[in-house]
GUNURO-795051 format. One record per residue: residue in three letters; residue number from 0; z, y, x of N, C-alpha, C in turn. Coordinates in pm, 1 decimal. Layout:
residues N
<ALA, NUM, <Z, Y, X>, <Z, Y, X>, <Z, Y, X>>
...
end
This chain:
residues 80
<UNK, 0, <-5279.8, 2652.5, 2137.4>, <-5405.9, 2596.7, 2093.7>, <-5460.4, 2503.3, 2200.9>>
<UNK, 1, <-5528.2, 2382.0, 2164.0>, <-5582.0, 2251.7, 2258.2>, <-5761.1, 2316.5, 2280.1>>
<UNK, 2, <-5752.2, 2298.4, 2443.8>, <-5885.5, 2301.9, 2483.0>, <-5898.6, 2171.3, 2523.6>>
<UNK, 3, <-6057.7, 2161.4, 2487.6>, <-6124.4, 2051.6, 2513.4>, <-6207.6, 2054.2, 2701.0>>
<UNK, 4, <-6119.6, 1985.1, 2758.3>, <-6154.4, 1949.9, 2873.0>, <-6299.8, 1867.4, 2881.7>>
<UNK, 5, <-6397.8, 1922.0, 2988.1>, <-6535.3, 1862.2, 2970.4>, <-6529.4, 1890.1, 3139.0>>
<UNK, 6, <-6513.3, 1768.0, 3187.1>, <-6526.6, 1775.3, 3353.0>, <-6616.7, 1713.8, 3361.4>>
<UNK, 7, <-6709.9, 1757.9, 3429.2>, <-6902.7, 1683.2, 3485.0>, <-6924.4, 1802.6, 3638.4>>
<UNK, 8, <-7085.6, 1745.7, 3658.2>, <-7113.3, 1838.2, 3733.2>, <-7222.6, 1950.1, 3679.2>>
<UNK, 9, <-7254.8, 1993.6, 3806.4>, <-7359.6, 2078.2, 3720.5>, <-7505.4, 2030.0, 3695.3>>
<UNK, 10, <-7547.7, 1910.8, 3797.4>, <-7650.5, 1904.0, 3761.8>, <-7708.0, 1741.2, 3683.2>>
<UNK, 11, <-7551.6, 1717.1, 3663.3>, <-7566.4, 1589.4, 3546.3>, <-7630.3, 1639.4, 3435.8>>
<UNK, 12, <-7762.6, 1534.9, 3367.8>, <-7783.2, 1501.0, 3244.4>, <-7712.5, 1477.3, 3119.3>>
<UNK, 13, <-7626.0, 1354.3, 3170.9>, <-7554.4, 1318.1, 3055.3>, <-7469.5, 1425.8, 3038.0>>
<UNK, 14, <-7417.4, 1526.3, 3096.0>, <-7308.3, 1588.3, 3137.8>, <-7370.7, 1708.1, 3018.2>>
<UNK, 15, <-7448.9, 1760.9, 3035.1>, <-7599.2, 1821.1, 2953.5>, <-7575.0, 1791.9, 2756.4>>
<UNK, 16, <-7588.0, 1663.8, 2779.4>, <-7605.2, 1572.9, 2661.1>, <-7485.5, 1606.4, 2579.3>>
<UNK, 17, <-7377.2, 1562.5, 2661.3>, <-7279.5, 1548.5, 2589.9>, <-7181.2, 1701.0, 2566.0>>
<UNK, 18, <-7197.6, 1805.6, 2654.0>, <-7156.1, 1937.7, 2621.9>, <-7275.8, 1985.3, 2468.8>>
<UNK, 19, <-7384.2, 1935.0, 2490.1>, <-7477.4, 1987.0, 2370.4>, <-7419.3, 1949.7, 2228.9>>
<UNK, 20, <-7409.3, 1810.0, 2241.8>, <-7336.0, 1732.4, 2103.9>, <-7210.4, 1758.8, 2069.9>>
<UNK, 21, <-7129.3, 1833.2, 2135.7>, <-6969.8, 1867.1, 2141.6>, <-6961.3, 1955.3, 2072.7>>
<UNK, 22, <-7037.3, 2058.0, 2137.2>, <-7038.6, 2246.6, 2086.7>, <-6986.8, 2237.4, 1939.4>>
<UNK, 23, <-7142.9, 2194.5, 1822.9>, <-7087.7, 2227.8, 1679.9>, <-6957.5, 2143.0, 1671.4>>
<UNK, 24, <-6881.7, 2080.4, 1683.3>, <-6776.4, 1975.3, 1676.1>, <-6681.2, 2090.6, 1697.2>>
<UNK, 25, <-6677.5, 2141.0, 1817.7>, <-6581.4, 2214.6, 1891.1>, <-6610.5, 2314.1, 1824.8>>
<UNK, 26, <-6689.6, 2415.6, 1752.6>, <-6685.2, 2503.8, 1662.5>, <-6611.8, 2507.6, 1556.0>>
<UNK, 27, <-6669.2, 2421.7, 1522.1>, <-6650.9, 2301.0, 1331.3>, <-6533.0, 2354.1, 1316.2>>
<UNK, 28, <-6368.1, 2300.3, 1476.2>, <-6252.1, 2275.7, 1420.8>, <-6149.8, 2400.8, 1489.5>>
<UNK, 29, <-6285.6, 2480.0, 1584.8>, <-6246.3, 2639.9, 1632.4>, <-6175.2, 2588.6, 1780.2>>
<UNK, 30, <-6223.8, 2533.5, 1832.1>, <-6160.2, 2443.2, 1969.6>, <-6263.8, 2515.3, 2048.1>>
<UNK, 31, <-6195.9, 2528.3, 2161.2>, <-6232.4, 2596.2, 2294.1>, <-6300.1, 2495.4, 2375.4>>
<UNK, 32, <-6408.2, 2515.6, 2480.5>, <-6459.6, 2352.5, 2562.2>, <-6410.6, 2488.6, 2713.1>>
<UNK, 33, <-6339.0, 2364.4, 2751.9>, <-6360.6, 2452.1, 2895.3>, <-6409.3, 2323.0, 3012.9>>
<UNK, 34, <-6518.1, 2401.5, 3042.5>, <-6595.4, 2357.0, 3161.3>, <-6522.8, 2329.9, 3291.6>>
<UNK, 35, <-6523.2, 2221.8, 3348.8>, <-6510.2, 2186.7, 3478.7>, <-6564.3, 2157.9, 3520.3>>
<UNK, 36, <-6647.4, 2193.8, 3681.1>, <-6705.1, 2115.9, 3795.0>, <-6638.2, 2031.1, 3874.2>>
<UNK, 37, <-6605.7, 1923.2, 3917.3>, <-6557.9, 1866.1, 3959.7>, <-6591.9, 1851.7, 4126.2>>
<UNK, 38, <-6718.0, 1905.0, 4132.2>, <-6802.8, 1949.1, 4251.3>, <-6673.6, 2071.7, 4355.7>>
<UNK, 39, <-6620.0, 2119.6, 4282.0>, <-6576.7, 2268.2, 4320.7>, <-6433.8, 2152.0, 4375.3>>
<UNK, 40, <-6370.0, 2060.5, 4346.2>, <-6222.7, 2048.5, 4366.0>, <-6206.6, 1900.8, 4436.0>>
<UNK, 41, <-6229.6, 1903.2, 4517.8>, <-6233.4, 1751.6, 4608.1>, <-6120.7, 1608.5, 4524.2>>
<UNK, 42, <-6059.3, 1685.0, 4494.6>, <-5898.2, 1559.3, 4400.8>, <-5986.3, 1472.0, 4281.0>>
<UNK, 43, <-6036.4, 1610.4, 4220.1>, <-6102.9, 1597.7, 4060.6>, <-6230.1, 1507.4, 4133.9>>
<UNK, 44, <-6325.3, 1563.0, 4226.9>, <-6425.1, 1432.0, 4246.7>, <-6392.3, 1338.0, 4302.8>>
<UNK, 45, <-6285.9, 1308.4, 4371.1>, <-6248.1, 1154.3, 4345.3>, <-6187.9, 1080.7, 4254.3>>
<UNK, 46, <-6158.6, 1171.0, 4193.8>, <-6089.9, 1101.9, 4016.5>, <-6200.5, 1063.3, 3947.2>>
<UNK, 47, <-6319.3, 1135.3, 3906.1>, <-6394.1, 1127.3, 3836.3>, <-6517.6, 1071.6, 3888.8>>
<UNK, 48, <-6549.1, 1097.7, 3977.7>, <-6694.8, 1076.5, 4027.4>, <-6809.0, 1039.9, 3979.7>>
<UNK, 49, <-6835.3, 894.4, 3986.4>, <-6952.8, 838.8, 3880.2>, <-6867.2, 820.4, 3746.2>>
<UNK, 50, <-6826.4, 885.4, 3688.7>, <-6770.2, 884.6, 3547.2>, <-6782.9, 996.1, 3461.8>>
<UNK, 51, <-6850.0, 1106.7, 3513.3>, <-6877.5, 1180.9, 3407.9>, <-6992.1, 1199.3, 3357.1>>
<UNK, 52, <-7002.4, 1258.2, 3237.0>, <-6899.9, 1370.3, 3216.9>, <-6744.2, 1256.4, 3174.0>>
<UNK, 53, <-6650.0, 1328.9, 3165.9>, <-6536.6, 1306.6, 3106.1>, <-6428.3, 1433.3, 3023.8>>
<UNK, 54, <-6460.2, 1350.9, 2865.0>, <-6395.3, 1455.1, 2812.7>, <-6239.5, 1437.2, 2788.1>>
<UNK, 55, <-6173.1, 1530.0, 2780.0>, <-6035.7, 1517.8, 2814.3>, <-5953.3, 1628.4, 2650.0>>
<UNK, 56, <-5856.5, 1558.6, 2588.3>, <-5813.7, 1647.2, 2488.8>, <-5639.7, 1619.1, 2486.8>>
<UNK, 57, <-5585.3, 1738.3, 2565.5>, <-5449.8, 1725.7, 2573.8>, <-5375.4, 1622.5, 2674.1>>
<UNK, 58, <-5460.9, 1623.7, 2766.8>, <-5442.6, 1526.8, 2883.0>, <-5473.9, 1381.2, 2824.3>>
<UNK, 59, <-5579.8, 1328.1, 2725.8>, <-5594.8, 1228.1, 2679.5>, <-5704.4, 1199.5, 2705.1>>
<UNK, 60, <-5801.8, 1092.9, 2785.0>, <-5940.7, 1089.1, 2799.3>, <-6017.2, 1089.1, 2651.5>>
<UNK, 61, <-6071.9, 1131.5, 2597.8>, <-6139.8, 1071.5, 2457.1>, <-6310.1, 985.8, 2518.3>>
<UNK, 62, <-6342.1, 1013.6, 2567.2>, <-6504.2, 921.8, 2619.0>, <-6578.4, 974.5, 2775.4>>
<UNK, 63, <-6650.6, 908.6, 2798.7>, <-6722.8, 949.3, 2934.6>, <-6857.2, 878.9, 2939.7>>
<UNK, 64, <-6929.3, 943.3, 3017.0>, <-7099.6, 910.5, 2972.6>, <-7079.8, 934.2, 2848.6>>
<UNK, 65, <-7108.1, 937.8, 2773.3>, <-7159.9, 978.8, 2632.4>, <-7053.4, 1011.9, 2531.2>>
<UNK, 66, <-7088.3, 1109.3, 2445.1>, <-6976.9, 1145.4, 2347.7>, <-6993.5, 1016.2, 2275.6>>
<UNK, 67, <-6836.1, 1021.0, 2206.8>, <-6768.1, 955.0, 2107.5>, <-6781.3, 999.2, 2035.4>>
<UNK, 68, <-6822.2, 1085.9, 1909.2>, <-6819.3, 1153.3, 1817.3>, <-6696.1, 1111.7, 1724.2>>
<UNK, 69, <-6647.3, 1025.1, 1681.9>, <-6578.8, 957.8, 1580.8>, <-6450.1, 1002.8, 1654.7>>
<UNK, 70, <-6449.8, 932.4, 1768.8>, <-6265.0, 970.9, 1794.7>, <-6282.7, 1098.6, 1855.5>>
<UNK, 71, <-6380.0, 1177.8, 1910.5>, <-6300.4, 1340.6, 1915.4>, <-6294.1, 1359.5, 1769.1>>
<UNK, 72, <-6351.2, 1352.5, 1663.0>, <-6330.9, 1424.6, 1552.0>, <-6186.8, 1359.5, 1499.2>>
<UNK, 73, <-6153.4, 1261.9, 1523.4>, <-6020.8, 1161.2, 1517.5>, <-5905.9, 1227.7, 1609.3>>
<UNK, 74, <-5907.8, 1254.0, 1720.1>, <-5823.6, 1366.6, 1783.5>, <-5818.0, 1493.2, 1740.0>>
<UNK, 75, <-5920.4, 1529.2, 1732.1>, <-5899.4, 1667.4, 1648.9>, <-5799.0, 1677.4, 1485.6>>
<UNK, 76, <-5840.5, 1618.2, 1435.5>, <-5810.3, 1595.2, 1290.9>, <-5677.5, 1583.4, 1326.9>>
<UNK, 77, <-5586.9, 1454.5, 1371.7>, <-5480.9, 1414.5, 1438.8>, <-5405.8, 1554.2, 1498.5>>
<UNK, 78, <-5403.7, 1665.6, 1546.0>, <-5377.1, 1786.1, 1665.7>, <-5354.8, 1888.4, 1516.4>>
<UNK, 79, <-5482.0, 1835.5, 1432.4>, <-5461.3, 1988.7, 1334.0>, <-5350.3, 1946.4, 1213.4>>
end
């Protein structure tokens, strides 16, 4: 089964925003969100840094700063 990668920090907004708008999505299609701090792993905050949140599905970026709604539900659909 595909988890939905959501790497931000903890005290990002958008990071906030876009785990809020995900949830029913990630319910909807029974998909797991697993949380990353990127704070915690020195590699991951230089990968990411001013770019998150960044959501990630099957090692595939799908959006950052703000959900995409259309293509996660387009990846998802695509996986099932």
């Amino acid at each position: 089964m595909s988890t939905l990668k959501l790497y931000g920090r903890a005290w990002c907004h958008l990071c906030d925003d876009l785990r809020a708008g995900l949830e029913p999505i990630a319910a909807e299609f029974g998909v797991a969100i697993e949380w990353i701090d990127i704070d915690t792993d020195p590699a991951l905050e230089a990968l990411y840094d001013e770019l998150v949140p960044v959501l990630v599905l099957d090692g595939v970026e799908l959006c950052h700063y703000r959900l995409d709604e259309a293509r996660v539900r387009g990846a998802l659909l695509a996986r099932a």
